[in-house]
N, C-alpha and C positions, 0 to 999 in steps of 0.2 A: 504494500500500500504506500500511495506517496500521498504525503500530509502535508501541506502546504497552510503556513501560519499567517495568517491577518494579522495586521495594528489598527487602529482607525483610523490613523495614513494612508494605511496601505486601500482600504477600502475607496478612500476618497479619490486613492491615484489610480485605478484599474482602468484602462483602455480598453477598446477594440479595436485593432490594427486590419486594415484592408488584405493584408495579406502576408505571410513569413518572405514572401521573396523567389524569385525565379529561380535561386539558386537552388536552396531547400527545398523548393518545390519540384525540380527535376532529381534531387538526390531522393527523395520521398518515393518518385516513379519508378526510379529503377529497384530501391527495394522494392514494392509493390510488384512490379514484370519478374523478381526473381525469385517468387513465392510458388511454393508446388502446388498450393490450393487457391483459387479469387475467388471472394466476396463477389454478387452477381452482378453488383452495379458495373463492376470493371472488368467482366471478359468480354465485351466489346471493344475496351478500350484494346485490348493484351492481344486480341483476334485482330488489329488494326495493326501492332505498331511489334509485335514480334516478328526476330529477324531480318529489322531494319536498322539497326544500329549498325555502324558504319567503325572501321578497325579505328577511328581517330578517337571513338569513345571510350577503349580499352583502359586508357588511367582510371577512366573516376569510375568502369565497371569492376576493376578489380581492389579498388576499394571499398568495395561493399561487406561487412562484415560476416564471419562464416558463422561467428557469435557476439553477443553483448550490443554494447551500442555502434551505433553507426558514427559518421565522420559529420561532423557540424558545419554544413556549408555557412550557413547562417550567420556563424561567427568569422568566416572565413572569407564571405563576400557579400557579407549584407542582405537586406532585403527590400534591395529594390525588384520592382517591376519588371525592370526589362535587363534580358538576358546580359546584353551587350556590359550595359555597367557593372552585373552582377562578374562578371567576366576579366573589366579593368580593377576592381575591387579585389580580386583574387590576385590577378597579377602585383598588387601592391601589399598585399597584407604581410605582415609586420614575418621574417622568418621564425621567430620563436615560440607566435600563434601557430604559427603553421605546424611544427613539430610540435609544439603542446596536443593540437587536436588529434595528430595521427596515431599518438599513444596510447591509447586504450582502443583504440581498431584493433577488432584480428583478424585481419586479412588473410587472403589464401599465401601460404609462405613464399610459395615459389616468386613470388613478384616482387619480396624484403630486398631485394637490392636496390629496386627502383625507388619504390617506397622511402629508403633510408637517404639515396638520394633526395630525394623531394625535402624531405624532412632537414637535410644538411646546407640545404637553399642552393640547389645547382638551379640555375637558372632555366634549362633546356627543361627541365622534369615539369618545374612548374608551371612552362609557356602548353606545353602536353597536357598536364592536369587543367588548363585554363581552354584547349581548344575542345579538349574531352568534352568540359560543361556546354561550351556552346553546339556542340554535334550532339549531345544527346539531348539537349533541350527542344533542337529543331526535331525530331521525331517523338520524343515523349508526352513533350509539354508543348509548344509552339502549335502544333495545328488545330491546337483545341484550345487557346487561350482566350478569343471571345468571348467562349460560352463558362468557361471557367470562371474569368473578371464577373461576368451577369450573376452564377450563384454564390460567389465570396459577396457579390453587394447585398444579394438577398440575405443572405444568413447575416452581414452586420445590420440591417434593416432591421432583421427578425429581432435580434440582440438589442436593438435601440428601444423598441417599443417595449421591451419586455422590460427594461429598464425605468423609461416612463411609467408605467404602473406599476410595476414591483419593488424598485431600485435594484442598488446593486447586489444586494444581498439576494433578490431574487433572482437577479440575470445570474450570479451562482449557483443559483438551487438550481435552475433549469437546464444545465449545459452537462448534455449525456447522458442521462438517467439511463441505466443502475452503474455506468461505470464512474460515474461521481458524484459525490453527496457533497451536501454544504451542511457542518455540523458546526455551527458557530462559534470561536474566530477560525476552524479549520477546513479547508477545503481538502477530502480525501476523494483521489484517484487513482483505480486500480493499476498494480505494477503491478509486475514482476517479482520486486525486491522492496523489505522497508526503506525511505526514502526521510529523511525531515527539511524542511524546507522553511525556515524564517525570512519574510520578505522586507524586516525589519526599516520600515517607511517608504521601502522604493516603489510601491504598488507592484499591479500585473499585469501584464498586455496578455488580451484573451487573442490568438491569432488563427483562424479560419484556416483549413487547407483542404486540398481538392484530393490530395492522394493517400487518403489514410480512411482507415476504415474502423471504427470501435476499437480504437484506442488514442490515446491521448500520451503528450510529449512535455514536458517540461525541461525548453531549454535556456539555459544561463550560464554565464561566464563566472566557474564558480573563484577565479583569481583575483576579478573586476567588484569591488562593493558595490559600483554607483549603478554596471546595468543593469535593467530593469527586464528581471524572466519574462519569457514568454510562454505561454499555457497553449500549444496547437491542439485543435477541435475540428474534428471533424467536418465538411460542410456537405458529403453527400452522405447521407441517414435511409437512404433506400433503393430499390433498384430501379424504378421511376422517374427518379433525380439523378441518376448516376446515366442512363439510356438517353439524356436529353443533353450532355454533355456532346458526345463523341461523335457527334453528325455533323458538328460546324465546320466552315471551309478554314483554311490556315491563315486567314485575313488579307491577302495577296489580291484579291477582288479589291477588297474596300481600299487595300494602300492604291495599288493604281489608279480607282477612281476617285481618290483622294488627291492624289497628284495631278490629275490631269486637271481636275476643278481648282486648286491653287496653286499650284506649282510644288515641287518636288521637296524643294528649302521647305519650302511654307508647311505643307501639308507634314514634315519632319518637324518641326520647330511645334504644330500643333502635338502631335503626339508627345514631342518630348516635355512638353507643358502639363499633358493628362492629369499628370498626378502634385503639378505644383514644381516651380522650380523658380530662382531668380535670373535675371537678365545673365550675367556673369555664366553661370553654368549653361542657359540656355545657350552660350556663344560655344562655348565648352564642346556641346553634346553636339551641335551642330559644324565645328571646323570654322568659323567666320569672328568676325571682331566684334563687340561687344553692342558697335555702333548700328552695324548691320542685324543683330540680334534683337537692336533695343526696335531698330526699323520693321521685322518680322511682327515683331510684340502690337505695336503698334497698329498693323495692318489688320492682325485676328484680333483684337480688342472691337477696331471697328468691325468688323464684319459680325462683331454679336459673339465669338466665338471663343474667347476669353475674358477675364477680368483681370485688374490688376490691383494688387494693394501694395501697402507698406506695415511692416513687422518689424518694428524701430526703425531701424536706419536700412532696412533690408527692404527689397521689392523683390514681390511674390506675383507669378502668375499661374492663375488657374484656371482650367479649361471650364467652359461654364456646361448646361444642360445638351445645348444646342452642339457644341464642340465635341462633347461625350457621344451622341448620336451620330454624327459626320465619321468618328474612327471607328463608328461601329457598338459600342457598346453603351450597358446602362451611362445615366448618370451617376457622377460619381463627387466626393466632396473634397472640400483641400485636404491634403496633408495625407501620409499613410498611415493616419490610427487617427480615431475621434475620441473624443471625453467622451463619458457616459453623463 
């Protein structure tokens, strides 16, 4: 059992995060495709996408563990949305992150040379382990991320409202019934193994995932005091919800007709806004100067299709309703996690 301790901080501080990340989100898949038995929502998915994995994903598939836990992409590249950054985030993270997370993997041995590589920060291992993620994202995760983003909105929806009339102490009580109980200040979570978890003021981000099925993850940096666990929750709960996923096209339709109606920059610069970003990074994400960025900004603002604010000294753009609908999916709100 993992027993997760409240304060009346912590209650005050719990989130819900739009999503753990592309990263995590494609490490979650490939466990999932390496399982001897599926859950029924996802042998459609596994009838679709097995035996398409391409030799360039061999790194991050032989890092799947043969037992215990798995490799924490999460801490290892973040959790952004989109693959790409999840990708330059890996390539940058800190080498003694890097070997901290590989150590408790047991991996199949034969591949400990590599492995120890990686872990000793040869550069070549980790350019591998970084193309790995992006080649299995485009088969695992990528052609289905439409319909993906549409049920993470619904399940934080669900979570919101449940909040308005319950609070938070309800949105606890409600998330997975019987594999977790809210037994006041303890939230208990079926493991594995006994677990104790003090979240001592930092709160908890409740994080939604598409690839996990009746179980639940509690991940945190247990080296780091200040960050703040993450609680992953299931978001498809049946086989209904799970069949309504794996029909969507890979978005390739909507980019192109996206581009063709703004042009390529543009229609790039809207996407990369989706989820909130500032001028600076917009310039970043896109290859162009800040000035030409701030020009893109400008352009979707009018056209209805973003907004823009200020967060002290900081400007924020967010893609508005109408902008959400144009890439294709719901709408969506600033930032990647909301207050309750």
């Amino acid at each position: 059992m993992l027993r997760i301790h409240f304060t009346a901080d912590d209650l005050a501080r719990t989130r819900v995060a739009t999503t753990i990340g592309a990263a995590a989100e494609t490490y979650y898949s490939l466990e999932m495709l390496n399982r001897r038995s599926l859950a029924a929502p996802f042998r459609q998915w596994r009838a679709r996408v097995a035996g398409r994995l391409p030799q360039a994903a061999r790194p991050l598939t032989v890092l799947l563990p043969l037992r215990g836990p798995g490799l924490d992409l999460l801490a290892l590249a973040g959790d952004s949305s989109e693959v790409d950054q999840a990708v330059d985030a890996l390539l940058r993270a800190p080498r003694a992150r890097v070997r901290r997370e590989l150590e408790p993997v047991a991996f199949d041995p034969l591949h400990a040379s590599w492995a120890r590589a990686l872990a000793d920060g040869d550069a070549e291992a980790r350019r591998q382990l970084a193309a790995a993620l992006a080649a299995c994202h485009r088969v695992t995760v990528g052609p289905y991320r439409v319909a993906a983003r549409s049920r993470l909105d619904a399940v934080r929806a669900q979570y919101a409202r449940t909040f308005l009339d319950r609070g938070v102490e309800g949105l606890l009580a409600s998330l997975c019934p019987p594999l977790v109980r809210w037994c006041p200040p303890v939230l208990e979570v079926r493991h594995p193994r006994p677990v104790e978890v003090h979240l001592g003021g930092r709160g908890l981000l409740i994080a939604p995932t598409v690839f996990s099925w009746r179980e639940l993850s509690l991940l945190y940096d247990p080296y780091d005091d200040e960050s703040v666990p993450r609680l992953t929750v299931p978001a498809v709960t049946d086989p209904a919800t799970g069949s309504g996923l794996w029909h969507s096209g890979d978005g390739t339709a909507t980019d192109e007709a996206l581009g063709t109606l703004l042009g390529r920059t543009r229609a790039a610069a809207l996407r990369a806004i989706a989820d909130g970003c500032g001028t600076t990074e917009l310039a970043v994400r896109l290859g162009v100067t800040p000035a030409a960025a701030s020009q893109h900004a400008k352009a979707l603002r009018g056209a209805g299709l973003i907004i823009t604010s200020r967060r002290g000294g900081r400007v924020l753009h967010v893609a508005t309703a109408l902008g959400h609908e144009l890439l294709g999916g719901a709408p969506r709100g600033a930032g990647d996690e909301a207050p309750l």
